[in-house]
C-alpha positions in Angstrom: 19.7 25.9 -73.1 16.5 25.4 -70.7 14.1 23.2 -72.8 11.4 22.9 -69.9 8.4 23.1 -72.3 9.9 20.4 -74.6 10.5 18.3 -71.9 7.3 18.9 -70.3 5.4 17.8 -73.6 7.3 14.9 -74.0 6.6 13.4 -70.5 2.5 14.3 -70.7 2.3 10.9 -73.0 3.9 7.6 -72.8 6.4 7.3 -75.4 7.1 3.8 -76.7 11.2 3.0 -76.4 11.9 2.3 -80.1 10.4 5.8 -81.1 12.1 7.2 -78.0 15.3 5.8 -79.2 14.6 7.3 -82.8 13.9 10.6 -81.6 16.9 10.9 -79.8 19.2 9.6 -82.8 16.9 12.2 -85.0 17.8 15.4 -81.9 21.6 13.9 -81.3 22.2 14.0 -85.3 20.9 17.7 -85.7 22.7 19.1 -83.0 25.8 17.1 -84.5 25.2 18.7 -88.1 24.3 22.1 -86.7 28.0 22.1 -85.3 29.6 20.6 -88.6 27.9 23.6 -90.5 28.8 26.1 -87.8 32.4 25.2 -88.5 32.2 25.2 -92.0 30.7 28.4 -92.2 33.8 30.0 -89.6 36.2 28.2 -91.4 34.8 29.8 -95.1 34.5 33.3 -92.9 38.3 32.5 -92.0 39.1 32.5 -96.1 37.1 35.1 -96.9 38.4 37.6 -94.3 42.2 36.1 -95.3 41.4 37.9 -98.4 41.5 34.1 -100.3 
């Protein structure tokens, strides 16, 4: 995905490297939780369409 206008906000102001270092635990740890649900949610879709 093309995040230009993200990256183009975050370079307008100096950011400090311990809240640069949070922010990309905080955007690492979503997009790592948004895969675990996605593959919950197939594997319920799975059960459900099994008929279980």
């Amino acid at each position: 995905m093309n995040n230009v206008r993200g990256e183009l906000r975050l370079v307008e102001r100096y950011e400090k490297p311990t809240d640069k270092r949070r922010r990309l635990k905080s955007e690492r740890h979503r997009r790592r939780f948004a895969d675990m649900i996605g593959q919950k949610v197939r594997i319920v879709r799975d059960i459900k369409a099994r008929g279980g």
